[in-house]
N, C-alpha and C positions, 0 to 999 in steps of 0.2 A: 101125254098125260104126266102129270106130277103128283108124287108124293109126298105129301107133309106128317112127320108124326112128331108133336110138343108133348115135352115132359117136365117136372120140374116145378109142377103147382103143389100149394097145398096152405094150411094155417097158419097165420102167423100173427103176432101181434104186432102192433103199429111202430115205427121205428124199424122194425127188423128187415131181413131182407132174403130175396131169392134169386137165386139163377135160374133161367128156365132156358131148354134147349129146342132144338128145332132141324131135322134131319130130314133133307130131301134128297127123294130120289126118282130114279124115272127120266121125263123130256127134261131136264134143266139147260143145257145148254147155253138156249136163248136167253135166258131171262139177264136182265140185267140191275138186277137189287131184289134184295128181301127185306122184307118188313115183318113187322109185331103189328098186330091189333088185338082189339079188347072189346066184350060187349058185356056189361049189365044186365041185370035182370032189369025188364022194362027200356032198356035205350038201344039206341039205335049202334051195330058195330063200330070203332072209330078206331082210327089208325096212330097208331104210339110213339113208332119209331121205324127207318126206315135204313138202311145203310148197301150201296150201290157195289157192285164188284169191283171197283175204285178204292171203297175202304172211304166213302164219303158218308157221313152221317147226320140224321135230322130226324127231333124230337116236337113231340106236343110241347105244347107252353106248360101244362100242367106235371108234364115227368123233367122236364130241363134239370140238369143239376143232379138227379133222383135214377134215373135208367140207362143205361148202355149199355147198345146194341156193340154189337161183334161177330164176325163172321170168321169161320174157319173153313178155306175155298177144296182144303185137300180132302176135310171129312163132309165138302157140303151140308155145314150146321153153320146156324146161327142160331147167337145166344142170347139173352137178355138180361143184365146184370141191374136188379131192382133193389135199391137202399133204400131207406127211411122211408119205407111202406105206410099208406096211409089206407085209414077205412075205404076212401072214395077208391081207392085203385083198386077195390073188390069187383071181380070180372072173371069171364073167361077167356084166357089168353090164345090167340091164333096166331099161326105165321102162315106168311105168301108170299109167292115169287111174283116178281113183275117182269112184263117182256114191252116190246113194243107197241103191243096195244092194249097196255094196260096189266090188273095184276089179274090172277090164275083165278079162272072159274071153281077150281078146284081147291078144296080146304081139309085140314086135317079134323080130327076129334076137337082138338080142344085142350087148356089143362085151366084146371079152377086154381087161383089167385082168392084167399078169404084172407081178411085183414081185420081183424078184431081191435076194440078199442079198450 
C-alpha cells in the first residue's frame, strides 16, 4: 500500500503561480513514475503531468509550457511547478504512483487549486 499526501493548493489569481508537493510513502518501490492529476467540479479526473524514475516528463496539451513536474527520488516527493494559472486549471490536484499494471488504486486527500479571474 501507498501513501500520497498533496500540499500546496490554495487561491490565487490568474497569471500567478503554485508549487504543489506530493510525499509518498509505504510500498513504492515498484512503481515506476509519478503523475499529477486534476478533477473539476462536474468532470471527469484527468491526468496533467507525469514524470518516470528516468526524470522523463509529459504534459497535457493544455499545461505544456505552464507546469512542471519534478521529482525529488531521496525525499520520495514530487512536485508541480504551475505559472500563468489560468481559471480553467481550477481543480483538485492529486498525485499517483504508477507500477506495472498501471497507476495506484490508492489516492491521497487532495489539495484545492482556485484560480480567480
Amino acid at each position: 500500500q501507498v501513501q500520497l499526501v498533496e500540499s500546496g493548493g490554495g487561491l490565487v489569481q490568474a497569471g500567478g503561480s503554485l508549487r504543489l508537493s506530493c510525499a509518498a510513502s509505504g510500498s513504492i518501490a515498484g512503481f515506476n513514475a509519478m503523475g499529477w492529476f486534476r478533477q473539476a467540479p462536474g468532470k471527469q479526473r484527468e491526468l496533467v503531468a507525469t514524470v518516470t524514475t528516468g526524470g522523463s516528463a509529459n504534459y497535457v496539451d493544455s499545461v505544456k509550457g505552464r507546469f512542471t513536474i519534478s521529482r525529488d527520488a531521496a525525499k520520495n516527493t514530487v512536485y508541480l511547478q504551475m505559472n500563468i494559472l489560468k481559471p480553467e486549471d481550477t481543480a483538485v490536484y492529486y498525485c499517483n504512483a504508477r507500477g506495472i499494471v498501471g497507476w495506484s488504486k490508492y489516492w491521497g486527500q487532495g489539495t484545492q487549486v482556485t484560480v480567480s479571474s
